[in-house]
C-alpha positions as CSV (number, residue, x, y, z in Angstrom):
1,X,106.1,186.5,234.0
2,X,105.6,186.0,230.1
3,X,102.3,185.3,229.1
4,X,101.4,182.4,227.1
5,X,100.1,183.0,223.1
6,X,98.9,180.0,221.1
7,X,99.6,180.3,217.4
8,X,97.2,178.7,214.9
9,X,99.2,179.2,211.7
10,X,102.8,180.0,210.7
11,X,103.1,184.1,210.3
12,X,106.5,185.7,209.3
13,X,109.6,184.9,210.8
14,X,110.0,188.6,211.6
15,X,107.1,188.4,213.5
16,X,107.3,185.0,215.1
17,X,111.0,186.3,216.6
18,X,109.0,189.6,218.5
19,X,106.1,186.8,219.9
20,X,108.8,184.8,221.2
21,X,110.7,187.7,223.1
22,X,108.1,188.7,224.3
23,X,105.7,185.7,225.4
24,X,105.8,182.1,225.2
25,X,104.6,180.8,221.8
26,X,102.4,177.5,221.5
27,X,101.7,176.3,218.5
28,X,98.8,174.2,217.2
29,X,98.8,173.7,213.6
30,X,96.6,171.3,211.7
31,X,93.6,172.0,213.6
32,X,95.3,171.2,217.0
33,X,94.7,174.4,218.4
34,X,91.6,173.0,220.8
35,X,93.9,170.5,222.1
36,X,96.9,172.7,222.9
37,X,94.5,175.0,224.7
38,X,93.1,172.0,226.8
39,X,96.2,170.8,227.8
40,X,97.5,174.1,229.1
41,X,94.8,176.4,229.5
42,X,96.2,179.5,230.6
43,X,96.4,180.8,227.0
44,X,96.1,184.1,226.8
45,X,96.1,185.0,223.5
46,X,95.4,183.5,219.9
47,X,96.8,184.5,216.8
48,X,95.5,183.4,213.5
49,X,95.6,183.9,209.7
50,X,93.7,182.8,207.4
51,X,92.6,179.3,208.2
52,X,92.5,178.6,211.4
53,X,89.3,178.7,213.5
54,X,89.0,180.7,216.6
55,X,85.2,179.6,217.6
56,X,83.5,179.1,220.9
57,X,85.0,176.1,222.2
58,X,88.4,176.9,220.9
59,X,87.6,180.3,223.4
60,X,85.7,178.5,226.1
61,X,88.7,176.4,226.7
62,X,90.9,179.8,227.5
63,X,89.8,180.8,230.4
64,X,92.4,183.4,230.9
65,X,92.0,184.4,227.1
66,X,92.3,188.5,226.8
67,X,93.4,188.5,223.6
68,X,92.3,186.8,219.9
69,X,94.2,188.4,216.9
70,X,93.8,187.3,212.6
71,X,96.9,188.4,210.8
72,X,94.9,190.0,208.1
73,X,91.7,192.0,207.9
74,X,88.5,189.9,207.5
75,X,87.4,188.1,210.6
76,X,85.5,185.2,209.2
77,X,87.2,182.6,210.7
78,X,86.9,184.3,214.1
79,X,83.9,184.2,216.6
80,X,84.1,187.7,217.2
81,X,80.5,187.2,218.9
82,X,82.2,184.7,221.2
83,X,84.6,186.9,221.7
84,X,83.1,190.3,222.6
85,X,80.8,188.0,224.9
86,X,83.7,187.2,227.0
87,X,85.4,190.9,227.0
88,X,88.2,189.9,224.5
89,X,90.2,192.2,222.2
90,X,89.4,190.7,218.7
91,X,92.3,192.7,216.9
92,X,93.1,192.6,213.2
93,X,95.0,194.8,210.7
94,X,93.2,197.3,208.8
95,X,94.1,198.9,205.8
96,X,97.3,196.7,206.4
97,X,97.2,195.0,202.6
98,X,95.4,197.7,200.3
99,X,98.1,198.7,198.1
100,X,98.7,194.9,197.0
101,X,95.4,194.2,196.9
102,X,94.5,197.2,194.4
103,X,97.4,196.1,192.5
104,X,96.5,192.5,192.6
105,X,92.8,193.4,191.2
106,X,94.6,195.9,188.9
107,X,96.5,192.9,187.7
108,X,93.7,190.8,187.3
109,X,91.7,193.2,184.6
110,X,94.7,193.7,182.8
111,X,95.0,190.3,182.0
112,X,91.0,189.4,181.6
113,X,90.5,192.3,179.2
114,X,93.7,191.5,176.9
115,X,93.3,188.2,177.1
116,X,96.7,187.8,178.7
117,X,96.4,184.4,180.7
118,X,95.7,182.9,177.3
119,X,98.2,184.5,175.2
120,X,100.8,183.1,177.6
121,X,99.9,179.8,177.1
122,X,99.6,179.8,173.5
123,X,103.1,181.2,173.0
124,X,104.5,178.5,175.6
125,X,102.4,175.9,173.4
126,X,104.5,177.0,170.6
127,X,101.6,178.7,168.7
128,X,103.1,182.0,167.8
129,X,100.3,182.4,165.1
130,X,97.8,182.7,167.8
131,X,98.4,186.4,167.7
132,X,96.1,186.1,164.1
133,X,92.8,185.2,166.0
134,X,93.9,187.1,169.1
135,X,90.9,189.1,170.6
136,X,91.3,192.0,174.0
137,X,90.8,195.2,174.9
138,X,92.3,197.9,177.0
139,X,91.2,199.4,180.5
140,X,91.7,203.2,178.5
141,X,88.5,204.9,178.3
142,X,86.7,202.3,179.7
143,X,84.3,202.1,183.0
144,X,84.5,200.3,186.3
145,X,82.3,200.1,188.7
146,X,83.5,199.8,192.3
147,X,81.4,197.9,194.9
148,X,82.4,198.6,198.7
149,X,84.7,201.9,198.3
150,X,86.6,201.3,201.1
151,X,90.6,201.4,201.6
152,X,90.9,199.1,199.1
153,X,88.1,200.2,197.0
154,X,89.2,203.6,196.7
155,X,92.9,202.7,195.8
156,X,91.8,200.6,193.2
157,X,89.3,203.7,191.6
158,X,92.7,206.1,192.0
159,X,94.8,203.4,189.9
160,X,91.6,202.9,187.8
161,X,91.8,206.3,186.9
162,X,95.7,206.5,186.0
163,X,94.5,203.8,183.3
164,X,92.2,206.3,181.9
165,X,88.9,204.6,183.1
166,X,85.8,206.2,184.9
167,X,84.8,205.3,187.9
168,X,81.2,204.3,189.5
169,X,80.6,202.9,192.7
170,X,78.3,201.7,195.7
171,X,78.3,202.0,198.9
172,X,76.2,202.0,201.8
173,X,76.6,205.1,202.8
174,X,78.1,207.7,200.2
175,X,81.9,208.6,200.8
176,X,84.1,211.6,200.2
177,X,85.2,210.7,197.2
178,X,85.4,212.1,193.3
179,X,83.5,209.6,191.7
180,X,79.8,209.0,191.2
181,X,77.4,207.1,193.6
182,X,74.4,205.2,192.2
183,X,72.5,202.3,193.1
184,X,73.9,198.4,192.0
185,X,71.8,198.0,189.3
186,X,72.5,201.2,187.2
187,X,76.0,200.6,188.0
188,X,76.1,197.1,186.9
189,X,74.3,197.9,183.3
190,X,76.7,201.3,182.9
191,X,80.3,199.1,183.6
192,X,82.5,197.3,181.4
193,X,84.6,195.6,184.5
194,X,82.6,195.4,188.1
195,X,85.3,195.2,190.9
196,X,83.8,193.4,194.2
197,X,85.1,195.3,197.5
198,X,83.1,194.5,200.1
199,X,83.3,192.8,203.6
200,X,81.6,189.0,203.8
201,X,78.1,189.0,205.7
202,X,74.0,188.5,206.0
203,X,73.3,190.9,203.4
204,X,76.2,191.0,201.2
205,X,76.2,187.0,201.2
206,X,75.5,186.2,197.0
207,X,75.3,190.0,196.3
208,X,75.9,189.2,192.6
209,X,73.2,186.7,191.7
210,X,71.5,185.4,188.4
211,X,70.4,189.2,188.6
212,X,72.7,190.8,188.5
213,X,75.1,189.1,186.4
214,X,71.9,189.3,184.0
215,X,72.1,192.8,184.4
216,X,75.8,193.5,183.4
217,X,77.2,194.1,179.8
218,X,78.0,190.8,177.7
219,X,81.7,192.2,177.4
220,X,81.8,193.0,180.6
221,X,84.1,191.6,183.5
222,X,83.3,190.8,186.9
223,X,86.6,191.0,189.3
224,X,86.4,189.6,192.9
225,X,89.5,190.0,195.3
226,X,87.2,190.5,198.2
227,X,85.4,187.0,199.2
228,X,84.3,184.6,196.8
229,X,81.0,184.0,198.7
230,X,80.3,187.4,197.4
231,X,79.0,185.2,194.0
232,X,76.7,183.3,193.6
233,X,78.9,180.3,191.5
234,X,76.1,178.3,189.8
235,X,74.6,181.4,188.6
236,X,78.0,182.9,187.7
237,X,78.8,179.6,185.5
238,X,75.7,179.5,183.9
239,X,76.3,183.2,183.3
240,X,79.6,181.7,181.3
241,X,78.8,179.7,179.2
242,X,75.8,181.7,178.0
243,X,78.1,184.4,177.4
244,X,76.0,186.6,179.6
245,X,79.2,188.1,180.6
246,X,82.9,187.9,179.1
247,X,85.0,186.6,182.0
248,X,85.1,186.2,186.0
249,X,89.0,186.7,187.5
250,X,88.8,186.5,191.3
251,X,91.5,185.4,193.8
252,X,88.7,184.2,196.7
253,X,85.9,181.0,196.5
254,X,83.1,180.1,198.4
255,X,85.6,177.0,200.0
256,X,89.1,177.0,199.8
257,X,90.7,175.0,197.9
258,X,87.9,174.5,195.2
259,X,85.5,171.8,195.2
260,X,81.7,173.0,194.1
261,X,82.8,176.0,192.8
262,X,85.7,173.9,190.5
263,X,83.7,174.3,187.2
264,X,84.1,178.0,187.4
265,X,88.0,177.9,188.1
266,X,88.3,175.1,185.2
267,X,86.4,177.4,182.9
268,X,88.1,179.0,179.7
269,X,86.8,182.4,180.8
270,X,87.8,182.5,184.4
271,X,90.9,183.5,185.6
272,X,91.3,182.4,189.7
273,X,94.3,182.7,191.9
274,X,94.9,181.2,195.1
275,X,93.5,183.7,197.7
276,X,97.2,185.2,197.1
277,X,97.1,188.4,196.7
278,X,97.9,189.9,200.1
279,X,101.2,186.7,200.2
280,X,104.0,189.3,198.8
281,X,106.5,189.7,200.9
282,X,106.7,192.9,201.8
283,X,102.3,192.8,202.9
284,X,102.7,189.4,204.5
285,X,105.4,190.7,206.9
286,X,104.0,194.1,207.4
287,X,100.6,192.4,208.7
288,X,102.4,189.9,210.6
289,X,104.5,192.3,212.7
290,X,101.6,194.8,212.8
291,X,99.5,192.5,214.3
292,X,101.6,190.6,216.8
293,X,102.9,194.1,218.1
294,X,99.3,194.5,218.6
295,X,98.6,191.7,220.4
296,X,101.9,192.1,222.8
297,X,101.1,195.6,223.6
298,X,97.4,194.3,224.7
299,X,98.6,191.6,226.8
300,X,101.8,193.6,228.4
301,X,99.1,197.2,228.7
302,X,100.8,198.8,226.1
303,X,97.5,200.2,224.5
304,X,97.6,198.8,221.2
305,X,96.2,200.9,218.3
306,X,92.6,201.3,218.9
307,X,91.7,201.2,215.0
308,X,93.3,197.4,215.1
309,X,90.9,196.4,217.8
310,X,88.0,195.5,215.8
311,X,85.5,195.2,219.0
312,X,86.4,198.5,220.5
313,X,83.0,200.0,220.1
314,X,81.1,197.1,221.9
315,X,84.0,196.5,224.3
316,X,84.0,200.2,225.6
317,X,80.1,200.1,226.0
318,X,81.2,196.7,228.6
319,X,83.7,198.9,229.7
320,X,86.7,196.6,228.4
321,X,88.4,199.4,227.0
């Protein structure tokens, strides 16, 4: 007998084909999900993105829940306490977007330190003599420094260095890599663009304060594809328009869409996308089908890949796994 899957968010229609040949898909968009799961259940898996909320009464109301599952990699909209509690498999895709990601930061510095974003509009303005009080720079010979040189970390210091820059970073604990470790602060003073890498939690929650942006070059750029509650955004503003750095270009906020952080992403020096970088097709489908193979191989004892179960560790020592 199929087992029943409750989908909290549209994934890729690749993806959604497999769930529904192999289980029986409900769906509960628009923050339904609680009620779908009250009304049948014997859910016994949930798939999310980006949005959606898979928190303790969403899982208290699952009973036969085995499985919770985020198309993508961080978990913050997922109780994975709540989870692990019950002996659920909170499974996610690792490593799954680094490639787009290192290109999205990539493309992000290229257009903060030319001044491309600007340029762009000036030309579609019809101002072609722009170009006469144009002012950038180049990534050539200059230095970044990484913070959180992970997967996507160190693909962005390998594409870093085809550019011609150096590369710093920090991290926890050091990592096989060829580039030099030092502490935040010596990195921030040394960089010309700091690139923000690092998972969302207690102690990395407003790593980049008043502090540290006081600490950082005036040209310097501060990059942040990672999670915008990484920043602090009334220090980072005041940091703007005292010119204590040159520019911010992040694609992640504190809230999503924008509303106390909006003077930062209507300022002339900040350059914000839409928490886009992982949506190109070829990374939104590849996580999509990763992760719902994933989750159908856990509820049909296929063994999914243990390195997509991000609660293995605490799971085998409850002897789950």
């Amino acid at each position: 007998m199929k087992k029943n899957v409750l989908l909290l968010e549209t994934i890729a229609e690749e993806a959604l084909q497999e769930l529904h040949a192999a289980v029986n898909v409900f769906t509960g968009y628009e923050d339904t999900g609680l009620q779908v799961a009250l009304a049948h259940g014997n859910i016994h898996a949930i798939i999310t993105r980006g949005k959606g909320l898979i928190n303790q009464p969403l899982i208290d109301a699952c009973p036969q829940l085995e499985v919770v599952a985020r198309c993508g990699i961080g978990l913050d909209n997922v109780d994975v306490a709540a989870a692990t509690a019950r002996n659920v498999l909170v499974i996610n895709a690792p490593g799954s977007n680094a490639a787009t990601m290192a290109e999205h930061t990539l493309s992000l510095m290229l257009m903060g330190m030319r001044n491309m974003y600007t340029a762009v509009f000036e030309v579609k303005q019809n101002n072609w003599s722009w170009r006469n009080q144009y002012t950038g720079d180049e990534l050539n010979g200059k230095t970044l420094g990484i913070l959180g040189m992970g997967n996507i970390g160190q693909r962005v210091a390998r594409l870093a260095e085809a550019f011609g820059m150096r590369v710093l970073y920090w991290n926890r604990s050091a990592r096989d890599v060829p580039y030099k470790q030092m502490e935040i602060e010596e990195l921030l003073q040394q960089s010309d663009v700091v690139s923000l890498h690092l998972p969302f939690n207690n102690d990395t929650n407003g790593i980049i304060g008043a502090e540290q942006l006081h600490q950082m070059k005036a040209n310097a750029w501060l990059i942040n594809t990672a999670r915008g509650a990484l920043v602090d955004h009334a220090a980072l503003l005041h940091a703007l328009n005292t010119q204590k750095i040159s520019g911010y270009a992040a694609d992640v906020l504190p809230e999503e869409p924008p509303v106390q952080s909006l003077p930062v992403v209507q300022h002339p020096r900040a350059i914000i996308t839409p928490h886009s970088g992982s949506l190109t097709i070829e990374t939104y489908k590849k996580i999509c089908l990763l992760t719902v193979g994933n989750v159908i191989a856990a509820l049909t004892n296929n063994h999914p890949d243990p390195n997509s179960i991000y609660n293995r560790h605490a799971l085998t020592t409850n002897k789950k796994l």
